[in-house]
C-alpha positions as CSV (number, residue, x, y, z in Angstrom):
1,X,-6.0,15.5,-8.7
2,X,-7.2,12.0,-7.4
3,X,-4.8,8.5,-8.0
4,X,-7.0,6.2,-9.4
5,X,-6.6,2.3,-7.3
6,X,-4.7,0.5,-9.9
7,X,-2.3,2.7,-10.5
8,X,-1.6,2.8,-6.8
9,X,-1.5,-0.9,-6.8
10,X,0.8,-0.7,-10.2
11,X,3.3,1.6,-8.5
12,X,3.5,-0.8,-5.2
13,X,3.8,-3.9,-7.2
14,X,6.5,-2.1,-8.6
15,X,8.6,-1.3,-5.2
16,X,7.3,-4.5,-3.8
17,X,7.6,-7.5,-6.9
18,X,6.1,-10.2,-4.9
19,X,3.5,-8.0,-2.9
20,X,-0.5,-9.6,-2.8
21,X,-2.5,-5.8,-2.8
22,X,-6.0,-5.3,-2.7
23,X,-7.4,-1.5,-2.8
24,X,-10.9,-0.1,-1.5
25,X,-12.2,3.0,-1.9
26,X,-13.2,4.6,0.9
27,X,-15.4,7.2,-0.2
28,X,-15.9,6.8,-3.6
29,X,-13.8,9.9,-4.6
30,X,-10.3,8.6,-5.5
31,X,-8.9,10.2,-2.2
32,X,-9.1,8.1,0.4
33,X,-8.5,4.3,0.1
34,X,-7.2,1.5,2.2
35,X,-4.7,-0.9,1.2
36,X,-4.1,-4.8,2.3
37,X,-0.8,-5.5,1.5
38,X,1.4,-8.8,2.2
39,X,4.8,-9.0,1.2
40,X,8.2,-10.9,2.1
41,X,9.9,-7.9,2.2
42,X,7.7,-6.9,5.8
43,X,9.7,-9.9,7.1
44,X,11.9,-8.4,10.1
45,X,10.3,-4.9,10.1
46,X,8.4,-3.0,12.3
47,X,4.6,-2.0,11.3
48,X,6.0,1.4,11.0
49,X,9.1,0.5,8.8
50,X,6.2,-1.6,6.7
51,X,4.5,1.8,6.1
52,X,7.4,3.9,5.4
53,X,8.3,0.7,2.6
54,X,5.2,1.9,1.0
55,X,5.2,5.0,1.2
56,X,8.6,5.1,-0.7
57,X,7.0,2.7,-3.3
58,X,4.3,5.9,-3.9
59,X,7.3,7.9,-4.8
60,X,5.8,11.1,-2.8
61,X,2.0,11.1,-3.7
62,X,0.8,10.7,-0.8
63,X,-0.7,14.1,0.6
64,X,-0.6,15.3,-2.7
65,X,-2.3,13.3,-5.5
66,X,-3.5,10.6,-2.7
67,X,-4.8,12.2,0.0
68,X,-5.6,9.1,2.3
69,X,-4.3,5.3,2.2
70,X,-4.9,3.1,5.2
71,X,-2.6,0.8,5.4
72,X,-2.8,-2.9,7.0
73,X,0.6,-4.9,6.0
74,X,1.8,-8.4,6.4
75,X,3.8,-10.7,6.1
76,X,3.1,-14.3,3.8
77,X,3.6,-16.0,7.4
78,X,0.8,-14.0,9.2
79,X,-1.5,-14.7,6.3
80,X,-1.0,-18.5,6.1
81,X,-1.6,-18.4,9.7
């Protein structure tokens, strides 16, 4: 069963209050998206401990109703530039 993008974007918002999240589909099936993310809460962390922050935040969907998510993260810092 496919996640449809707002509820993905719901249930980040969720982990991640302050997070800025914009979701394409990748293939028009509800499978595979990617995911720009920027939050505070990357401040400090690796780009790995960035993924696993969302990954939590998708409370174990991912593999099973979400088959794909490519994620890029950042912080508000990087974005200003």
């Amino acid at each position: 069963m496919a996640m449809e993008a707002h509820v993905i974007e719901a249930m980040i918002k969720e982990a991640l209050p302050d997070a800025t999240v914009a979701i394409r589909d990748l293939a028009g099936d509800g499978d595979h998206y990617a995911a720009e993310i920027v939050s505070a809460a990357f401040r400090g962390k690796t780009r790995v401990q960035q993924h696993q922050l969302v990954y939590a935040a998708l409370k174990g969907k991912m593999g099973g109703e979400l088959h794909a998510l490519a994620l890029t993260t950042y912080t508000p810092e990087a974005v200003e530039g």
